[in-house]
N, C-alpha and C positions, 0 to 999 in steps of 0.2 A: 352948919353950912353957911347961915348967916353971917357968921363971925368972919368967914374967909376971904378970904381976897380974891379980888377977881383972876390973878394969877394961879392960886393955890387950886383955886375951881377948874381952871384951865387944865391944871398938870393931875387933877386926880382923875380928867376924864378919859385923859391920854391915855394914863394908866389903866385904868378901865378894860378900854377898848384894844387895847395891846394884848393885857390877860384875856379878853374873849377871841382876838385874832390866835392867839397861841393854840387855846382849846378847840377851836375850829381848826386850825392846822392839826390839831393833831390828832384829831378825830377823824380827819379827811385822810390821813397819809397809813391811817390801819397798825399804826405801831400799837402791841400790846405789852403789856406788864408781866405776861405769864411767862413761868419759865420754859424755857425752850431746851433743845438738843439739834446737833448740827450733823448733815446729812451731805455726801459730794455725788456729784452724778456726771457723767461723761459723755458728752454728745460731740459728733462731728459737724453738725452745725445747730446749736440749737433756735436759729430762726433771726426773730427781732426781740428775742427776752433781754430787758434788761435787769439791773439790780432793783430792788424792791418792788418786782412782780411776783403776785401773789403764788404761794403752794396752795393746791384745793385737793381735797379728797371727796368725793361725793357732790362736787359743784360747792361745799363748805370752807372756806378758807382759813386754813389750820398753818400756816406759816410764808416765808416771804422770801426770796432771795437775794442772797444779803452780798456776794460778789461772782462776777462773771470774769475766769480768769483764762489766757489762752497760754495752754503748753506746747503747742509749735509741734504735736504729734509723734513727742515724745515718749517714749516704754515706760509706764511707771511701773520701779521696781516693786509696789504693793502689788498690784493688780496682774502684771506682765501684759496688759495693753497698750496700746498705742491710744493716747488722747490727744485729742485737739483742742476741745474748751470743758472747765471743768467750771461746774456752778456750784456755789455751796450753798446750801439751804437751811435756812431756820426753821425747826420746826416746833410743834409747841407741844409740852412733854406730857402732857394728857391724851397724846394719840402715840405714843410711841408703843402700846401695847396693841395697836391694828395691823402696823405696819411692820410684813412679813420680811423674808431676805429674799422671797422667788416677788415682791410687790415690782410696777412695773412705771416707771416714771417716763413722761410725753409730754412733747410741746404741741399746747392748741391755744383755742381764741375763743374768745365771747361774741360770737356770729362770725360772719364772713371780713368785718373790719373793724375788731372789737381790739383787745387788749391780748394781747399771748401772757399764755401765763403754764404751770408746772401744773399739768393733772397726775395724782396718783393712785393707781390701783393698787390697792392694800395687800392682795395673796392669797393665799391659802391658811387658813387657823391653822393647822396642824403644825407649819414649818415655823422656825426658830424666830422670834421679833429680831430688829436690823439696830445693832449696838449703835452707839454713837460715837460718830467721826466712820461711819461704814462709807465705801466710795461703789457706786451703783453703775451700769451702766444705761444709758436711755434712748429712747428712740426717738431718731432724729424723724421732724415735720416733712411733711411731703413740700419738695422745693418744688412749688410753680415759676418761681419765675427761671430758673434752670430747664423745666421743661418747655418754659414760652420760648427761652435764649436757644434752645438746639432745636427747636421745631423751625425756629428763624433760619437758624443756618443752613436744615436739611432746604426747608424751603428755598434759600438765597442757591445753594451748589443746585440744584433742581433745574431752577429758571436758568441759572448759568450753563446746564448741561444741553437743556433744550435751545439757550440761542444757539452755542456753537455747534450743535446735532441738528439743525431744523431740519435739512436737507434730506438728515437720511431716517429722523423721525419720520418724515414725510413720506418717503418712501417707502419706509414700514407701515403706517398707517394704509396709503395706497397699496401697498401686498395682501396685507388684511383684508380689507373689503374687497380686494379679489377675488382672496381666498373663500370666504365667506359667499362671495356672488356664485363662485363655481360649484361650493358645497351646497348651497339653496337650489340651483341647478341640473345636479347630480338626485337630490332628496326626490325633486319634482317630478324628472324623468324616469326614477325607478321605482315611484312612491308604490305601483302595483308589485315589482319582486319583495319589496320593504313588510308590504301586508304578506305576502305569503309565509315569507321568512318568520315574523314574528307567528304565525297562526301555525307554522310548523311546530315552532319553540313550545308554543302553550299544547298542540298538542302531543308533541315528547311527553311535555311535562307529567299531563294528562296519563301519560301511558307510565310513566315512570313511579306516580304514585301509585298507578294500578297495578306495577310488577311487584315495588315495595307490600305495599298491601297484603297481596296476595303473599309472598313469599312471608311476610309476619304472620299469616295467620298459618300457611302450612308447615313452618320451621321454627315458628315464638310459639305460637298459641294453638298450634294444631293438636291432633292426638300424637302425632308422628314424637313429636318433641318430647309430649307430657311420658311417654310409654321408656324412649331414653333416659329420660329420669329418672320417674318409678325405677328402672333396672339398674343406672348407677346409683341409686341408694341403697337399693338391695343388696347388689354387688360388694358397696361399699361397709354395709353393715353386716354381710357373712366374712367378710377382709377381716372387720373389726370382734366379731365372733371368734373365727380362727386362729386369730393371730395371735388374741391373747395364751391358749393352752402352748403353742408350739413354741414361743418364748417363755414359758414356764419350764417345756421340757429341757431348753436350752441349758437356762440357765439351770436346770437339775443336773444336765451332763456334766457342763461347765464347775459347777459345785463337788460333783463325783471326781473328775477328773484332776481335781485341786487336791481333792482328799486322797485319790491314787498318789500322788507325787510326793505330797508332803508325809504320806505310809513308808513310801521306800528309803531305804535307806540309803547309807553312803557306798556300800560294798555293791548294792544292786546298782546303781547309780555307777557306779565306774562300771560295770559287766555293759551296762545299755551302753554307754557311752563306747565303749568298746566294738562292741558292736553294732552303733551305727557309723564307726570311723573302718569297720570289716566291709561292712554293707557299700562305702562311699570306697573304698580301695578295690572291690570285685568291680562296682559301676566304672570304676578309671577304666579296668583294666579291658573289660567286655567292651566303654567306646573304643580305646586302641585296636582291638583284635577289630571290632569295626570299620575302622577305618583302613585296618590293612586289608580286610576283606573289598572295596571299594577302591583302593590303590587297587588291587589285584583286578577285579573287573574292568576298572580303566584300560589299564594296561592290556587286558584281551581284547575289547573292544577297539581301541586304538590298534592290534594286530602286532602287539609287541609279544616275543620271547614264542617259542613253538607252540603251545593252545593256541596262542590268539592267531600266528600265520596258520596253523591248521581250520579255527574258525573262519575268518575273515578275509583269508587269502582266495578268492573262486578256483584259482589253478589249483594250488595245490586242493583243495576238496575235491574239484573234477578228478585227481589221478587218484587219490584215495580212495573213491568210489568206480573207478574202472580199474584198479586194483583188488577188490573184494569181489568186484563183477567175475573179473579174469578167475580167480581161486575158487570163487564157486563153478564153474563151468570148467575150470583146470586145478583140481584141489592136488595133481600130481605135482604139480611143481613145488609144494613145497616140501617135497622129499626127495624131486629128481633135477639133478644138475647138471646141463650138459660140459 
């Protein structure tokens, strides 16, 4: 160092303090040497992140966001969403084995005026790790100042509604306290029917748990109820007694009757058949002759053809019976002719 010059000394100090500016830069800006894998996420606004804010997983900052790009809410044909800005993220390839495909990526801050930055919740073990170049979607920050802009504005039409309403504001407000003065007035004046009214209600009430009451213990819990019981199980279990022999017998008919059928033959089998189409030919024939039996009484009843005028006609009965009259008291005439 002696030997140099006062120039040479000059420029190795430079040098120096450039190499330690550099190492200080670059220890400040968080760039790491590990290898990394690249990760896209979709938010419709993801806030004030820019590029080279940090990715944290567990508050531990495991990679950086390396571009914030906007696609103008565009369908990408990977996904078939509609995006609006898409961030790519670097991450660092020794945690790629945490980070699940259900993991959940959000924009927050370090306090209230801190840094925004990419929080990630990892997932579930169980589901598949998230390949690289996977595109994710995220959930966009709560927008205040979206909420302060439209709280302004309900505000700003409000105050607008009430200048050009004062009048009839006013006059509603005056209706109001009307209303209100006349309803304090009405309270005041009837406040004795008020107490009755309510002292009725409690004691209905009074009476109504005492019908209920009553009515559970003599209909729920009484003997009346328990004795209906007792007799539908009884009931029910000579049902269950019975029922089983007489479907036994059933099906023993049902069994014999199968076994009748398939005994007979073909020759018996045409004779039945025979004569149930003898049996179905007499039934035609006995309703016919019934129904002309029914024609026929019509027909007398209505005083059609000589029965029915000899029934139904009064005249003619009246001469028929002073005809019989006459022959009994003059039986001569009918062998003498003048």
């Amino acid at each position: 160092m002696k030997g140099l010059s006062i120039e040479a000394r000059v420029g190795l100090l430079v040098l120096v303090s450039g190499a330690l500016l550099a190492v200080f830069v670059f220890v400040l800006s968080g760039v790491t040497l590990k290898k990394t894998y690249t990760l896209y996420v979709d938010f419709d606004n993801p806030g004030a992140v820019q590029t080279g804010a940090p990715v944290r997983i567990g508050g531990i900052k495991v990679g950086s966001v390396e571009e914030v790009r906007y696609l103008g809410g565009r369908i990408d044909p990977h996904t078939g969403r509609r995006a609006l800005v898409r961030l790519r993220l670097s991450v660092q390839d020794d945690v790629r084995e945490t980070v699940h495909d259900n993991a959940l990526f959000y924009v927050t801050a370090q306090g209230v005026l801190g840094e925004q930055f990419i929080a990630v919740d990892p997932g579930t073990a169980e589901r598949p790790v998230l390949r690289d170049g996977a595109i994710m979607h995220g959930v966009d920050p709560p927008r205040l100042d979206l909420a302060l802009a439209l709280g302004y504005e309900l505000l700003e039409t409000l105050t607008s509604g009430l200048r050009a309403h004062r009048e009839e504001f006013g006059q509603l407000l005056d209706n109001v306290v009307a209303l209100l003065r006349d309803l304090s007035s009405i309270l005041h004046d009837n406040r004795g029917r008020i107490d009755n009214i309510i002292a009725n209600i409690e004691a209905a009430t009074a009476e109504a748990n005492t019908t209920l009451a009553s009515a559970r213990t003599q209909y729920i819990d009484g003997p009346q109820a328990h004795r209906i019981m007792s007799n539908l199980d009884r009931a029910l279990a000579v049902a269950a007694r019975d029922l089983e022999p007489i479907l036994t017998d059933v099906r023993s008919a049902t069994h014999s009757a199968n076994e009748t059928l398939a005994a007979i033959g073909p020759e018996q089998r045409q004779h039945i058949q025979s004569a149930i189409e003898n049996v179905d030919e007499m039934t035609g024939r006995a309703n016919h002759t019934l129904e002309q039996a029914q024609q026929i009484v019509a027909h007398v009843r209505a005083g059609e053809g000589t029965v029915g005028a000899m029934l139904m006609d009064e005249e003619i009965y009246d001469d028929v019976q002073e005809l019989i009259r006459d022959l009994k008291h003059n039986p001569w005439k009918l062998f003498w002719r003048e």
